[in-house]
Every structure is written in structure tokens, then in C-alpha cells.
C-alpha positions, -999 to +999 in steps of 0.1 A: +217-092+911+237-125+913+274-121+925+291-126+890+308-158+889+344-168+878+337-180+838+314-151+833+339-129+844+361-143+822+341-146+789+335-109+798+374-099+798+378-116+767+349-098+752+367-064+763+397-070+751+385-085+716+365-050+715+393-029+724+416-047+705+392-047+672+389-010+678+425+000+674+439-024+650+407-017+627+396-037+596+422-062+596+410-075+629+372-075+615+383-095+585+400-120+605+371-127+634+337-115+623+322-146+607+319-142+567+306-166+543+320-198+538+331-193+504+341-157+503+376-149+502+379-135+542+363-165+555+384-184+576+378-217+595+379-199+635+356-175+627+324-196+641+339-193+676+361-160+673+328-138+664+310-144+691+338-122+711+333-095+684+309-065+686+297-034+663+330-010+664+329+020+680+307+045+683+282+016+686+289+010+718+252-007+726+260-038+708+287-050+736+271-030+765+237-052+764+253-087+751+279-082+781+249-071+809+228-104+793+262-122+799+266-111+839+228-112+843+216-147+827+250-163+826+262-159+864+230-177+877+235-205+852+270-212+866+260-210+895+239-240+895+255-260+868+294-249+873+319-233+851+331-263+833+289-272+823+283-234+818+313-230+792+302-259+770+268-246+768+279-211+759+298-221+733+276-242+719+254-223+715+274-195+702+281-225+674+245-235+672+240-197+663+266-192+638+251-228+618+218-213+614+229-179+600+250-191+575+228-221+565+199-190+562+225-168+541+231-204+520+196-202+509+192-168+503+220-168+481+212-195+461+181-183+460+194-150+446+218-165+423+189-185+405+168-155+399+196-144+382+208-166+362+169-171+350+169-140+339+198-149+320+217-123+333+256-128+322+284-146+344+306-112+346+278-090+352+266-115+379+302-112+392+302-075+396+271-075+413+286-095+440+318-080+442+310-047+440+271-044+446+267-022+413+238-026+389+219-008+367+184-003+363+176-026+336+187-058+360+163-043+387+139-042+361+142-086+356+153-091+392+135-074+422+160-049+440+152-070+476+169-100+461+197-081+446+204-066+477+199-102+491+227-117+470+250-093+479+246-089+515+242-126+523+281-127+510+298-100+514+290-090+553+300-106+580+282-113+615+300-110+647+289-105+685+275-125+714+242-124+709+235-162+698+248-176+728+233-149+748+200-159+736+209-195+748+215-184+782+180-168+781+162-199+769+183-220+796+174-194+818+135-190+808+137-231+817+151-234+849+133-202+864+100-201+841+082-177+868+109-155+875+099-116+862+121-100+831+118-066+818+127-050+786+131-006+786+102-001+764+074-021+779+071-011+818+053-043+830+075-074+842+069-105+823+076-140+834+106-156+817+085-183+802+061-157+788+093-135+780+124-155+767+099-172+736+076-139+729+116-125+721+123-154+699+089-151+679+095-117+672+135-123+659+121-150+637+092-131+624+118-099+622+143-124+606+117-137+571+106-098+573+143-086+566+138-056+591+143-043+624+127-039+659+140-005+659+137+007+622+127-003+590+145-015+561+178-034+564+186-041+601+224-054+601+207-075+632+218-112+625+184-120+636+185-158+622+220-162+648+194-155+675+169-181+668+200-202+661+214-197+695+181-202+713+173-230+694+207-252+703+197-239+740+166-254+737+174-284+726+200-287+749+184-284+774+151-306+768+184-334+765+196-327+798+161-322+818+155-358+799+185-376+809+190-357+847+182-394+863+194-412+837+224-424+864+203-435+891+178-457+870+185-499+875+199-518+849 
């Protein structure tokens, strides 16, 4: 592996101590940085760029462990060739690129909710409580299908947070600039090439992400898998920019 290089090293601290922080001061810190809604009552403008330093609270200790080994893994051999001040802009980035699409995809899905609702001329206050509270009884579910309920309350009411987004940059950047280099994953035994590997992932989040369930489980996932695509999707298109410009400064005039 890569020596770990200065930025990562330092996007990793913050991530620790966001985590440990998080941990002991509890909910408060979770309403304040996880990224909610853009209308609910706990959103607040930094949280695009302060929930990618969030993770899953303890004892889901997974969640930070593989964002933060993605981090050192991808992310060192990316500043090393681009430097730290290149490498921070694209991290971030795509960490924004990643929060954009999940909340434009939680938009849509609760508009889309809200509309099945109201067509079934369900009443403003019940509406309300459904969305508040996520309590209904079983004459709604019998106008509106219980997946879009649960659609219309979760798309407001929870919040995403971790690195993931602009890990999955780092992995497209990364699946670029070394398209023959071998990745593995735990459950499949056979190293796969990066350019094989890296869009193969993203096929399966998006396909996970219109499914509404999980790589490791069925039913609801609480896996932002939309942030993913999101984050690998600003990669990629940063990238494609950059490879297209790279001689841009020695062409005549």
C-alpha cells in the first residue's frame, strides 16, 4: 500500500474526531451535521459539506472503518500524483456532487408521494401527521400503497451523513487513471480490474438505489445509495474535463 499522504491524513483525523465527537455529544450533533431535507426544520445550510465527516454512530462501527480504508487506499495515490491542494478540491466536490443528487432524488420522491396523496384526497392534517409522525391507519394504506407512504416519510424526516459519495469519486478517478490495476471486494475471491470494478459497483448502487433495497438485505437499506452514484458521477465528469483540457496550455494561439 501507498505511504498515506499529508491531506488524506488529514481528512482522516477530521473524520475521527467528527465520529468521536458525534458519539458523545449524541443527537444534537446528528441534527446539526447529518444532511436533512431542505425544508425540514433541522436542515441547515453546512450540512452538504459537514455530512460527509459524519458516520453511522456507534456500534456501527463499519460505516467509518471502510469509507476511512477507501480514503487511505484510493485517496493517497490520487494526491500523490495530482497534490494536496488538486486532491482537496476534488474530494469535496464530489462529496457536494453526492449530496445534490440525493436530495434532488428524495425531491422527487416526495413530491411524488405527496401527489398520491393528495389524489386520494386524503386531508391536509392527516397528511401532516403522516409526515411528522409516520402514523397511519389502514384505510390510507388501503388508497395509497404502504411503499410510498413509507417513501414520503423517509425521504423527509432522515438524514444522510458519511463519506461515501466522495469516496466513490476517488474510485472513479481512480478506475481512470489506473483502469488495469486489480481491486477486490471480501465476497468475491477473484481480482477485478478497476475499469471492470469501479462501474460494475456503480451499476449495482443505481440498480440497488430504483429497487429501494440493499446489497446486504432486503427491504429498507438506510444506504444513501443515490449519494453514491452522485459522488461517482461528479468524479466522472470531472475528470473527463480534466483528461480533455490536460494540453490545453501548450496548444498555439
Amino acid at each position: 500500500m501507498m505511504r498515506m499522504t499529508e491531506t488524506v491524513k488529514q481528512l482522516l483525523i477530521i473524520n475521527i474526531i467528527f465520529y468521536i465527537g458525534s458519539n458523545i455529544v449524541g443527537d444534537v450533533a446528528y441534527q446539526l451535521f447529518s444532511l436533512y431535507y431542505p425544508s425540514h426544520p433541522n436542515f441547515r445550510i453546512w450540512q452538504p459539506l459537514t455530512s460527509m465527516f459524519m458516520h453511522a454512530a456507534m456500534p456501527n462501527f463499519m460505516h467509518i472503518l471502510f469509507n476511512m480504508f477507501a480514503l487511505v487506499s484510493f485517496g493517497s495515490a490520487l494526491e500523490h500524483f495530482w497534490g494536496p491542494r488538486k486532491f482537496l478540491f476534488f474530494y469535496i466536490s464530489c462529496g457536494l456532487g453526492a449530496a445534490l443528487l440525493h436530495t434532488g432524488f428524495n425531491y422527487l420522491q416526495y413530491h411524488h408521494a405527496l401527489e398520491a396523496l393528495q389524489n386520494a384526497h386524503i386531508p391536509d392534517d392527516v397528511i401532516a401527521t403522516i409526515l411528522k409522525e409516520g402514523k397511519y391507519n389502514e384505510k390510507i394504506v388501503e388508497m395509497v400503497p404502504l411503499s410510498t407512504l413509507e417513501q414520503f416519510y423517509f425521504s423527509f424526516n432522515v438524514p444522510s451523513l458519511g463519506a461515501s459519495g466522495a469516496i466513490y469519486g476517488l474510485l472513479t478517478a481512480f478506475a481512470f487513471m489506473f483502469p488495469m490495476a486489480e481491486l477486490g471486494i471480501m465476497f468475491i475471491p477473484i481480482p477485478i480490474k478497476a475499469k471492470y470494478f469501479v462501474p460494475g459497483l456503480i451499476a449495482v448502487d443505481l440498480f440497488l438505489g430504483f429497487q429501494g433495497s440493499s446489497l446486504f438485505g432486503s427491504g429498507g437499506t438506510g444506504i444513501a445509495h443515490f449519494a453514491h452514484v452522485g459522488g461517482a458521477i461528479t468524479g466522472f465528469l470531472m475528470m473527463w474535463y480534466w483528461k480533455r483540457n490536460q494540453f490545453n496550455k501548450n496548444r498555439w494561439s
